[in-house]
C-alpha positions as CSV (number, residue, x, y, z in Angstrom):
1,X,-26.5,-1.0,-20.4
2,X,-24.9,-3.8,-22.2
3,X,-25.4,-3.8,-26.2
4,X,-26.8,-7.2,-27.6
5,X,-23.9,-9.3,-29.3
6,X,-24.7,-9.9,-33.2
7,X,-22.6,-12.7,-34.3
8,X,-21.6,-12.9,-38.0
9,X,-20.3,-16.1,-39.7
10,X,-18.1,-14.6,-42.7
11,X,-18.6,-15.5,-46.5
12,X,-16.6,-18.5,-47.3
13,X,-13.1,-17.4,-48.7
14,X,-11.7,-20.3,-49.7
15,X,-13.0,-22.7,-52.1
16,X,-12.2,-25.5,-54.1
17,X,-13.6,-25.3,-57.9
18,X,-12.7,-28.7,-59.1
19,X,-15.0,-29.7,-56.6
20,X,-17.7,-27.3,-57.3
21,X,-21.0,-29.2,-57.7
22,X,-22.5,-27.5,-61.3
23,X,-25.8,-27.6,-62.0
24,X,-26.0,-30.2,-65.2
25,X,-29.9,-31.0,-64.6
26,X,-32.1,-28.2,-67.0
27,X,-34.0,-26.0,-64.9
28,X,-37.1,-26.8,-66.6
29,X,-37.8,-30.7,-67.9
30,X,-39.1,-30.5,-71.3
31,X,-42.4,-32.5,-70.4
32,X,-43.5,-29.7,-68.7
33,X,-44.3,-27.5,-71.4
34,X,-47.3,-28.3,-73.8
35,X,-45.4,-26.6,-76.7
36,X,-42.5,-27.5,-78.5
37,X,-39.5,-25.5,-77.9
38,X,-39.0,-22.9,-80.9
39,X,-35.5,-22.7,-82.4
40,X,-32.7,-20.4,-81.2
41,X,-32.4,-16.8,-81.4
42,X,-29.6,-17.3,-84.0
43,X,-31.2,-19.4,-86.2
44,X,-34.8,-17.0,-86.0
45,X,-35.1,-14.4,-89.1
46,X,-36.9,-11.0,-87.9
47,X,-40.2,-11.8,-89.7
48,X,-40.8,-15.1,-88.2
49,X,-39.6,-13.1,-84.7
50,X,-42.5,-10.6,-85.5
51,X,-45.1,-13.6,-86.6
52,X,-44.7,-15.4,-83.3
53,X,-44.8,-12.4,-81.6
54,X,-48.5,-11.6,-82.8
55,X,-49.9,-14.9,-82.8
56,X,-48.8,-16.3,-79.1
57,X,-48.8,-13.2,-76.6
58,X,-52.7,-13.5,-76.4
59,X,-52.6,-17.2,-75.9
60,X,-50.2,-17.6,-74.1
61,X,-50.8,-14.8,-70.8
62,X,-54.2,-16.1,-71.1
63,X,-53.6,-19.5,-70.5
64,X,-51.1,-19.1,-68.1
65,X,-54.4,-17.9,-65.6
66,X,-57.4,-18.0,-67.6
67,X,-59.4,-17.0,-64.4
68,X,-58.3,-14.0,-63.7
69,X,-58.5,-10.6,-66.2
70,X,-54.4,-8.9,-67.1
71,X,-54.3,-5.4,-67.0
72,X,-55.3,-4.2,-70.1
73,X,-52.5,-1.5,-70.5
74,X,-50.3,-5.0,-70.2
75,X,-52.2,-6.9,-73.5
76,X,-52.1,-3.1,-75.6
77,X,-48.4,-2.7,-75.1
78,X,-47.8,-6.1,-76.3
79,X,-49.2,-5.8,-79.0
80,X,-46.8,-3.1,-79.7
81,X,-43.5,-4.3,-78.8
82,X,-40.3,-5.4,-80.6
83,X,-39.0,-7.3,-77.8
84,X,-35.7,-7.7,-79.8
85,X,-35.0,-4.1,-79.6
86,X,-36.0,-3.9,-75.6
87,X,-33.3,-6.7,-75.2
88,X,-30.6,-4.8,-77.5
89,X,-30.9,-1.7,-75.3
90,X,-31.3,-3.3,-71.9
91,X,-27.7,-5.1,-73.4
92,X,-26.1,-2.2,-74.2
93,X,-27.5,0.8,-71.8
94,X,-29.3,3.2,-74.7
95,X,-32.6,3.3,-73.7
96,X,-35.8,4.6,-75.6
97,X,-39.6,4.9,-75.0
98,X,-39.8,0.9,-76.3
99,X,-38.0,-0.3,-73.1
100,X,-39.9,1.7,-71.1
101,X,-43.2,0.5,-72.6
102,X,-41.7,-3.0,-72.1
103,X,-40.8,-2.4,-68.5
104,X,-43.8,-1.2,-67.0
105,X,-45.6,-4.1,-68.9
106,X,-43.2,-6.6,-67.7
107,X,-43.6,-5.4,-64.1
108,X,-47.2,-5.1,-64.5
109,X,-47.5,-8.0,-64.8
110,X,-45.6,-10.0,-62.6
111,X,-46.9,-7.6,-60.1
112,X,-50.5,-8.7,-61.6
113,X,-49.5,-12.4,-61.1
114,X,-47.7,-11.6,-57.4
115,X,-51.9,-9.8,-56.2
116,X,-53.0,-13.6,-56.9
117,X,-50.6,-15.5,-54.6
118,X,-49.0,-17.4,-57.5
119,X,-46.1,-19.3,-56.3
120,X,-42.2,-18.0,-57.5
121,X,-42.2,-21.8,-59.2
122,X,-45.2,-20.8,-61.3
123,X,-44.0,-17.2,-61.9
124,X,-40.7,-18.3,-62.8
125,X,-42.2,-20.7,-65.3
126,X,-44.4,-18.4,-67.1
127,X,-41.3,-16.1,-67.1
128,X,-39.5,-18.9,-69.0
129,X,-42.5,-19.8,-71.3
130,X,-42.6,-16.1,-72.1
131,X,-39.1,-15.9,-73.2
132,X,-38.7,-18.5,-75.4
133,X,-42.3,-18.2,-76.7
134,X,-42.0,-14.6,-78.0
135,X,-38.4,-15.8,-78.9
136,X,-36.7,-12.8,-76.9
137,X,-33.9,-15.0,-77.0
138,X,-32.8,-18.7,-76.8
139,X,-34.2,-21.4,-74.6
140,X,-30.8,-21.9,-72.9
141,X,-30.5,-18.5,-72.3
142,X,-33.8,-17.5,-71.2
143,X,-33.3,-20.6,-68.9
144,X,-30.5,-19.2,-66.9
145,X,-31.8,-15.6,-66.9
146,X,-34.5,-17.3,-65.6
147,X,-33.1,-19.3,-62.9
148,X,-30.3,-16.4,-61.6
149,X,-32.9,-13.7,-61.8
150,X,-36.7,-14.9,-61.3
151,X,-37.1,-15.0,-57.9
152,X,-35.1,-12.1,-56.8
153,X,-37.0,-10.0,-59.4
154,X,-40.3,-11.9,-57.2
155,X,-38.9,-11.0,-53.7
156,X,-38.2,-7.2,-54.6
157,X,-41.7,-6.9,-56.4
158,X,-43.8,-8.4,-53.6
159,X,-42.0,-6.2,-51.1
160,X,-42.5,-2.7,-52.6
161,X,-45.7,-0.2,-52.5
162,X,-44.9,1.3,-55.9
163,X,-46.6,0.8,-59.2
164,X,-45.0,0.3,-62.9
165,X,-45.3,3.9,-63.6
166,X,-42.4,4.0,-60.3
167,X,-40.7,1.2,-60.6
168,X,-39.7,1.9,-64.4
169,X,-38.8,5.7,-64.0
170,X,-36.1,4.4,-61.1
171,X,-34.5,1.6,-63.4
172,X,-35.1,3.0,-66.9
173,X,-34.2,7.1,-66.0
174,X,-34.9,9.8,-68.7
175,X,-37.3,7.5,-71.9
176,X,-39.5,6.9,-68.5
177,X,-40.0,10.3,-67.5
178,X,-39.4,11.6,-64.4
179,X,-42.1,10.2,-61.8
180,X,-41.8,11.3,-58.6
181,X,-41.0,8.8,-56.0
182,X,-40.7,10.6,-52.2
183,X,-38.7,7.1,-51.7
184,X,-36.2,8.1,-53.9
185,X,-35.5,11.7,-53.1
186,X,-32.3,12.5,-50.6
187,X,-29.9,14.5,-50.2
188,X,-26.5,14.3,-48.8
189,X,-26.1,16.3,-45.5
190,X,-23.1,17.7,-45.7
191,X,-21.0,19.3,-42.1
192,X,-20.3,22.7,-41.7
193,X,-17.1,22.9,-42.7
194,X,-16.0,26.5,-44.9
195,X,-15.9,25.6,-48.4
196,X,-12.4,25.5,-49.4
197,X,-11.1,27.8,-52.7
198,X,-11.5,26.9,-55.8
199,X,-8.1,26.0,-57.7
200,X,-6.9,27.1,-61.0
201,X,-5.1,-9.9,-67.4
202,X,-2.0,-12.1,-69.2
203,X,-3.0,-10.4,-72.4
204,X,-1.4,-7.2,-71.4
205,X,1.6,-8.5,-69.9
206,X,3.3,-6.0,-71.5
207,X,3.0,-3.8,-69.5
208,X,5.2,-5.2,-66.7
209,X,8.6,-4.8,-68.7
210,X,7.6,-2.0,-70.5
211,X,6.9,0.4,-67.6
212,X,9.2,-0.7,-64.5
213,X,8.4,1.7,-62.4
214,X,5.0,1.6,-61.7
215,X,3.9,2.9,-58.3
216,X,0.4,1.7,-58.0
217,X,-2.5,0.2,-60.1
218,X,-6.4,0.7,-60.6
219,X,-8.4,-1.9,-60.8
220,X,-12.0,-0.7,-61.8
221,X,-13.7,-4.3,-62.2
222,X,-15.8,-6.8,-64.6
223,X,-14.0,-9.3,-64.5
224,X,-16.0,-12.3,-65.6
225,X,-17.1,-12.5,-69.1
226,X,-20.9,-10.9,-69.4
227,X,-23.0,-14.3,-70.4
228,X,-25.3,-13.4,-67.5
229,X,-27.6,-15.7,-68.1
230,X,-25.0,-18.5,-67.6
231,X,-23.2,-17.1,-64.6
232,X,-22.3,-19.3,-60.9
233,X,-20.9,-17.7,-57.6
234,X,-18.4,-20.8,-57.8
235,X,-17.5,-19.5,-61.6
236,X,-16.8,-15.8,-60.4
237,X,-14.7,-16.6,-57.2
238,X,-12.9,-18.9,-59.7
239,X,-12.1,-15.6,-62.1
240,X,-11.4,-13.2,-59.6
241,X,-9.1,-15.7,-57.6
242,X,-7.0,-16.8,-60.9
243,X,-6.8,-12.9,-61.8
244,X,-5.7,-11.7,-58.2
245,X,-3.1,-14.4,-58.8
246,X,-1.7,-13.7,-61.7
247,X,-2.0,-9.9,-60.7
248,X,0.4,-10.2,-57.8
249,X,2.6,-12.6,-59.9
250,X,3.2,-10.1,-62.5
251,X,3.3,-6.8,-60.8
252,X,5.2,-8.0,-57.4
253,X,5.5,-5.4,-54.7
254,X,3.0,-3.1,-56.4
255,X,-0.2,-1.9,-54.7
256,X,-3.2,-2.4,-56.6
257,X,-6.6,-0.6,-55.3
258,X,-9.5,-2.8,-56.5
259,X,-12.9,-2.1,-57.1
260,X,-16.4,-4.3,-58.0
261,X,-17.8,-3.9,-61.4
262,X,-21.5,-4.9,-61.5
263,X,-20.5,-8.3,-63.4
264,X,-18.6,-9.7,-60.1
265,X,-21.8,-10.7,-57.9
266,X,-24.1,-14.1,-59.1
267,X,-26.3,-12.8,-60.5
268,X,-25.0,-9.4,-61.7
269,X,-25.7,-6.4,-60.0
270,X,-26.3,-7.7,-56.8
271,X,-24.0,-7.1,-53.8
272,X,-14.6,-9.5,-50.9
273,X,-12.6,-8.5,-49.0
274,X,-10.3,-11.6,-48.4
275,X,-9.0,-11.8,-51.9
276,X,-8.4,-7.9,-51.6
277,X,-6.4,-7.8,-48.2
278,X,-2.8,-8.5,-49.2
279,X,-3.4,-4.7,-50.8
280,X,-5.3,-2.8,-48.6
281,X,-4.4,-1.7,-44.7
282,X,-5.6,-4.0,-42.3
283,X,-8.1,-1.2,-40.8
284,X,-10.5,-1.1,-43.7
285,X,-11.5,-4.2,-43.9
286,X,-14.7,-3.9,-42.3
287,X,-15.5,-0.9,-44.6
288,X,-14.6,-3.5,-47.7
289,X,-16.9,-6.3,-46.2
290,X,-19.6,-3.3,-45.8
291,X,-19.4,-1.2,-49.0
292,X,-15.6,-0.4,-49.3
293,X,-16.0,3.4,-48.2
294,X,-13.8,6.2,-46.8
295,X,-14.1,9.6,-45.2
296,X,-13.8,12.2,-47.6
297,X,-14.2,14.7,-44.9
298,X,-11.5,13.0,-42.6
299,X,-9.0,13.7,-45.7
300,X,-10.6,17.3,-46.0
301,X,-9.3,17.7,-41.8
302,X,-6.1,15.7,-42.0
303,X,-5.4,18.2,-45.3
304,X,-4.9,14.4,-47.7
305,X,-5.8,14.4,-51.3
306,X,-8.2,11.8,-52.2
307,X,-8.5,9.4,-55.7
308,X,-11.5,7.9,-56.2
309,X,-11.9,4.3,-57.8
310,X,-15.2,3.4,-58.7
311,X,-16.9,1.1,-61.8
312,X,-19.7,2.9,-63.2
313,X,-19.1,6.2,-64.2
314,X,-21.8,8.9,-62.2
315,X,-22.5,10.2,-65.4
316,X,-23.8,7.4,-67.1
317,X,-26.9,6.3,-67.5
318,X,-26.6,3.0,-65.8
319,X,-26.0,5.2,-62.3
320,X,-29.3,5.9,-61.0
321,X,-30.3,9.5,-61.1
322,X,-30.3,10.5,-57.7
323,X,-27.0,8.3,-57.0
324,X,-25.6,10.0,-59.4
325,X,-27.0,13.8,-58.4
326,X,-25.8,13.2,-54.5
327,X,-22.6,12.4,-55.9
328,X,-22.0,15.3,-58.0
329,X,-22.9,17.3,-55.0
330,X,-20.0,15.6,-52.6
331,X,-17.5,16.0,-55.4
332,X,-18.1,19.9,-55.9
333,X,-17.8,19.8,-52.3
334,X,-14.7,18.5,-51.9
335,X,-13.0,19.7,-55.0
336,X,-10.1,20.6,-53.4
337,X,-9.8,17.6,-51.7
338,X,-11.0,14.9,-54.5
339,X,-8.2,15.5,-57.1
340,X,-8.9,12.7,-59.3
341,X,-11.5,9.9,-60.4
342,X,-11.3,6.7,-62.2
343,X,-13.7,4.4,-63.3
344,X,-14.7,1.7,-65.9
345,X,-17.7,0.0,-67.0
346,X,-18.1,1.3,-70.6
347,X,-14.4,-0.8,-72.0
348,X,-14.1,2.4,-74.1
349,X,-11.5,4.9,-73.9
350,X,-12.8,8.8,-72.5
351,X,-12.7,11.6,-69.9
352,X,-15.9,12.5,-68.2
353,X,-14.7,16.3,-67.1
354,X,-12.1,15.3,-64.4
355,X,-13.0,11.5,-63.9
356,X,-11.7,9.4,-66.1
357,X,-12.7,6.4,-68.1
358,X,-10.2,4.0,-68.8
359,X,-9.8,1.5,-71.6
360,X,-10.5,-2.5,-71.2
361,X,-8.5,-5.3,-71.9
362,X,-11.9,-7.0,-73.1
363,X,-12.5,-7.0,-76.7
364,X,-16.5,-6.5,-76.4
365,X,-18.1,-5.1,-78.3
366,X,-15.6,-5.0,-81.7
367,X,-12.8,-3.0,-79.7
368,X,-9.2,-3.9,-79.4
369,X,-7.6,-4.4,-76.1
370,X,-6.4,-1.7,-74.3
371,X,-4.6,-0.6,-70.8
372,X,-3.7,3.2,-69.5
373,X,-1.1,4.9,-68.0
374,X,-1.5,8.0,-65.3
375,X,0.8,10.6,-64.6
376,X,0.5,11.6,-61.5
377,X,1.7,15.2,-59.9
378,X,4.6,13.1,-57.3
379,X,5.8,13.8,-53.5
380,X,6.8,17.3,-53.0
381,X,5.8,19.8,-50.8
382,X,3.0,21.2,-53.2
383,X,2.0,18.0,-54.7
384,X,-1.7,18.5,-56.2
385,X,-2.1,15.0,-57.1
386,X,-3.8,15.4,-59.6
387,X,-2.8,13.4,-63.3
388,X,-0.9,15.6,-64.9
389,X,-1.0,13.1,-68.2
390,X,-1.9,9.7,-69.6
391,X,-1.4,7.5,-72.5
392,X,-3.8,4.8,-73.6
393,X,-1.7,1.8,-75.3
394,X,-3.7,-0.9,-76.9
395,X,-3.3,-4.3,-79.1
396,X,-4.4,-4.3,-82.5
397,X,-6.4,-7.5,-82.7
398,X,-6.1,-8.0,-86.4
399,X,-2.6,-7.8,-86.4
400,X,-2.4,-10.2,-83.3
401,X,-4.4,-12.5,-85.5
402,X,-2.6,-12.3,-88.6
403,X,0.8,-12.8,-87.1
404,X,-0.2,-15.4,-83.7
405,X,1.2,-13.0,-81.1
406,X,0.3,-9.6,-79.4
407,X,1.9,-6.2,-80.4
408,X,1.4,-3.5,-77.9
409,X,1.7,0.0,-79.2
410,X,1.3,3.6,-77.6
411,X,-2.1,5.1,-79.1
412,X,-1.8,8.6,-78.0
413,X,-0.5,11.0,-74.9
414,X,-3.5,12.9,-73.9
415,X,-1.7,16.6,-73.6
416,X,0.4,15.6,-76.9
417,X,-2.6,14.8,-78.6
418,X,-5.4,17.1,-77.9
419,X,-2.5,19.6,-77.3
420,X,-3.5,20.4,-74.0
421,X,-1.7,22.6,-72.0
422,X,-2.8,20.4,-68.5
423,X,-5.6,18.3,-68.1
424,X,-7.4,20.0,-65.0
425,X,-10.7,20.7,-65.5
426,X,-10.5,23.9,-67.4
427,X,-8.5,22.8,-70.3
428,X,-11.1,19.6,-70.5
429,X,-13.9,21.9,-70.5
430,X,-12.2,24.1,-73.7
431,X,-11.4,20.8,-75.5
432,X,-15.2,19.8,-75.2
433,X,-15.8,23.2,-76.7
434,X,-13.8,22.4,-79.7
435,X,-15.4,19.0,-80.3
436,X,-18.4,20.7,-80.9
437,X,-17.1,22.8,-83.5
438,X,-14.2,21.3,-85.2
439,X,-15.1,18.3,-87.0
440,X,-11.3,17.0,-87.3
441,X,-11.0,17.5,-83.4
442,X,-14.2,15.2,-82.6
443,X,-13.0,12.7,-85.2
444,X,-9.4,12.5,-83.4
445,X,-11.2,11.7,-80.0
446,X,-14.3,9.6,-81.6
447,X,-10.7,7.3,-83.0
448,X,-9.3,7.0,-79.5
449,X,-12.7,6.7,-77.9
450,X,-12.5,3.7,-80.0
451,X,-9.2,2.4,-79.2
452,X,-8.4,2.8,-83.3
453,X,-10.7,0.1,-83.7
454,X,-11.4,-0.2,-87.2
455,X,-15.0,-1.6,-86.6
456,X,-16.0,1.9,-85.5
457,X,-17.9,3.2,-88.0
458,X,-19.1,6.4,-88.5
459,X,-20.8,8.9,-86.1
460,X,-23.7,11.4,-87.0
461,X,-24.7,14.4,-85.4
462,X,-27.1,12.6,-83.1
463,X,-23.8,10.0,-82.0
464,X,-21.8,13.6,-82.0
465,X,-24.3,15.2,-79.6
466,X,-24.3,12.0,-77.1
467,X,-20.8,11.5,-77.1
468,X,-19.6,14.9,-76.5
469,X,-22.6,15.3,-73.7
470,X,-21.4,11.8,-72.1
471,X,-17.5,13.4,-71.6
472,X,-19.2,16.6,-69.5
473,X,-21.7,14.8,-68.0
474,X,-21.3,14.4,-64.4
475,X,-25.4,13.5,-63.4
476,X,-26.9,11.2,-64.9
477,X,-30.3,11.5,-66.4
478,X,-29.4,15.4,-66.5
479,X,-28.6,15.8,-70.4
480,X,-31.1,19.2,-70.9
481,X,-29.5,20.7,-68.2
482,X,-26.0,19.9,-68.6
483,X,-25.9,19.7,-72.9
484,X,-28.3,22.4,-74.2
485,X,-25.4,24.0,-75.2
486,X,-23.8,21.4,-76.9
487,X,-26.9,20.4,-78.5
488,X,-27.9,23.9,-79.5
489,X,-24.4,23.9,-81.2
490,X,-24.4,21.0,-83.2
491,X,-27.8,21.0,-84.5
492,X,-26.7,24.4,-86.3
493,X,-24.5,22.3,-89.1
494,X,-25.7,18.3,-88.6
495,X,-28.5,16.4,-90.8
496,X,-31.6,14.6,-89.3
497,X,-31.3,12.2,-86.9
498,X,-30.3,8.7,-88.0
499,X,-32.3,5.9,-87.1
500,X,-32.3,4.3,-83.4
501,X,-30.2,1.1,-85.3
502,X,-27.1,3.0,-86.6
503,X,-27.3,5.4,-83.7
504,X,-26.9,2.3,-81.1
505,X,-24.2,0.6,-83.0
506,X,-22.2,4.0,-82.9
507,X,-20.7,3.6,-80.0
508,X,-23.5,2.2,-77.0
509,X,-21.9,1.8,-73.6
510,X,-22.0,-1.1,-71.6
């Protein structure tokens, strides 16, 4: 029987971005509205936020369709909201029972506005309205969130048979509770195969001269700078094109094994291959253009070791729960196999039990730049593979500032300064032990966590408890099960919790 023929036309790889139209017409003309545009977020004072916020919600949802009748769970939790602090964790990945709250609201709603066969024009424009009315944030941005956002958010919700109470417990995790959703419950099937034993960017140029023998680099993603709202397709090719570039320029010769961070796609988090080839073999391209995948259980029969490069870390809370719990499964079954992991995301410096998170040469949010260097266990006959060591160097930014150039410096070797006799798992697992009961330990990693930044701050027993249960988290959405012991531990000598404020600017992730 012959198959059909599906023919694919490929995603332009070449472009031109002098010649890239840009959009310089607003999204929204300013006659449309029947309201004058409020000031920016800057220039708003939290009690003229909360004012507003009381005295248009009603009006304006009612106006917007004075026919028909809003949920009323929609209008109570309204009435409740700071929508400043639901945009300060959705920013920065912390979230509470406030951004859950918001986001069944929020999807409430549009899926309120979706049962009455309003257009994605009009729902986009009460979107807008919405923003800049309750002053989430400024008209320009609430413009391009908007316009990159509004009507995918539209397709996806008129598409899907769930409800908020669903929807919210998928994209918020643990402050949603955990609603179940047959949809979202699989499991990996793994083959029979016997379980094998357990075994005991020009900035940092530097790095080029300094180490000269480089064998390969990691290259975990994010590269364009996180204004989402004002993100293009054209902008992004334009960043990752320049950086490939100036990649190959200064590091000649050297692989380097990409990956895509979640800022890449327009818009962000949605879903190259053509910029990637002149690293990769010429047989994985159609996994790259697909997913970029591999075999872990081809390695397991051809008796490789296997590095895994990824962007967001399994354990955070930005991987979706059962992502992440599918994962963890495929790694415990292939430990023997799966020797190392690497990811970013975060742009702080820490080791999640044998995957690490590496440092960023981005200074957001008040860190200094940073780059790391692995260790690998070499080509001999009983090569492990696995990282044997690595030092985090980083640039001071102050002093880069106060002097107009950069000074790289070695921050610390991770066996010299945890004093770790190797860094498999076991000896991770013992250091996390110690955190939670030597103050001076915790401090040394909270510092390099930090990149030495001295913007840090301080960090409480609640920051203690998170931190320490983020480096032995491997699931996400998982911390009773995984940090009861930590937690038990720590609450035995700590004070009361701080407040939500001082415990997000203590080190969020994003």
């Amino acid at each position: 029987m012959n198959r059909p023929v599906i023919k694919w036309n490929p995603p332009m790889d070449t472009w031109n971005w002098t010649m890239a139209p840009r959009n310089e017409e607003p999204f929204f003309l300013p006659a449309n509205f029947t309201h004058k545009l409020p000031p920016s977020a800057n220039e708003t004072e939290f009690l003229a936020h909360m004012t507003v916020l009381k005295r248009n919600y009603s009006r304006l949802l009612w106006d917007s369709d004075k026919s028909s009748n809003l949920p009323l769970f929609v209008e109570k939790a309204l009435k409740l909201l700071n929508l400043k602090q639901v945009y300060y964790e959705v920013e920065h990945s912390v979230m509470s029972k406030v951004s859950c709250t918001a986001c069944k609201a929020g999807a409430g709603l549009l899926q309120h506005y979706i049962r009455l066969g309003k257009s994605i024009e009009d729902i986009n424009k009460m979107i807008y309205q919405f923003c800049v009315s309750l002053k989430i944030q400024s008209a320009r941005v609430c413009e391009g969130i908007t316009r990159l956002f509004g009507s995918e958010v539209v397709y996806v919700l008129s598409r899907i048979t769930i409800g908020p109470d669903e929807i919210c417990s998928f994209v918020i995790g643990d402050a949603c509770g955990d609603v179940y959703n047959p949809y979202h419950e699989w499991e990996v099937a793994f083959p029979p195969v016997p379980k094998p034993p357990v075994r005991t960017l020009e900035a940092p140029i530097d790095v080029a001269p300094t180490f000269k023998d480089i064998d390969y680099i990691l290259w975990t993603g994010d590269l364009p700078p996180h204004d989402v709202w004002n993100q293009t397709k054209e902008e992004n090719l334009k960043v990752l094109q320049e950086t490939v570039a100036q990649m190959s320029d200064m590091f000649p010769g050297v692989p380097i094994f990409p990956a895509l961070g979640n800022h890449e796609s327009s818009p962000v988090n949605r879903y190259l291959d053509a910029q990637w080839r002149r690293w990769l073999p010429a047989g994985v391209s159609h996994t790259v253009r697909r997913g970029a995948f591999y075999s872990v259980l081809s390695a397991e029969l051809s008796g490789e070791k296997v590095h895994i490069i990824g962007h967001i870390p399994p354990g955070h809370s930005d991987c979706l729960k059962i992502w992440s719990r599918n994962y963890y499964a495929i790694i415990n079954r292939y430990e023997a196999t799966i020797t190392a992991q690497f990811f970013g995301h975060t742009h702080y410096d820490e080791a999640t039990s044998i995957a690490y998170v590496g440092p960023s040469v981005s200074p957001y949010y008040d860190l200094n730049l940073g780059y790391r260097i692995y260790y690998v266990d070499g080509d001999h006959e009983a090569t492990t593979r696995q990282v044997v060591d690595h030092e985090t160097w980083i640039m001071n930014l102050k002093e880069a500032n106060l002097y107009g150039y950069p000074m790289w410096y070695k921050l610390y070797s991770a066996r010299a300064a945890y004093l770790m006799p190797s860094l498999r798992p076991q000896d991770w697992d013992k250091f996390i032990d110690e955190m939670t009961s030597k103050e001076d330990v915790f401090n040394l990693y909270f510092k390099n966590y930090w990149k030495n930044s001295p913007r840090r701050g301080t960090c409480d027993g609640e920051c203690r408890k998170r931190l320490i249960c983020d480096a032995r988290s491997g699931r996400s959405h998982d911390r009773r099960v995984l940090c009861g012991t930590i937690e038990a531990r720590i609450d035995g000598a700590t004070p009361a919790p701080q407040t939500w404020r001082a415990w997000l600017y203590n080190g969020f992730t994003v």
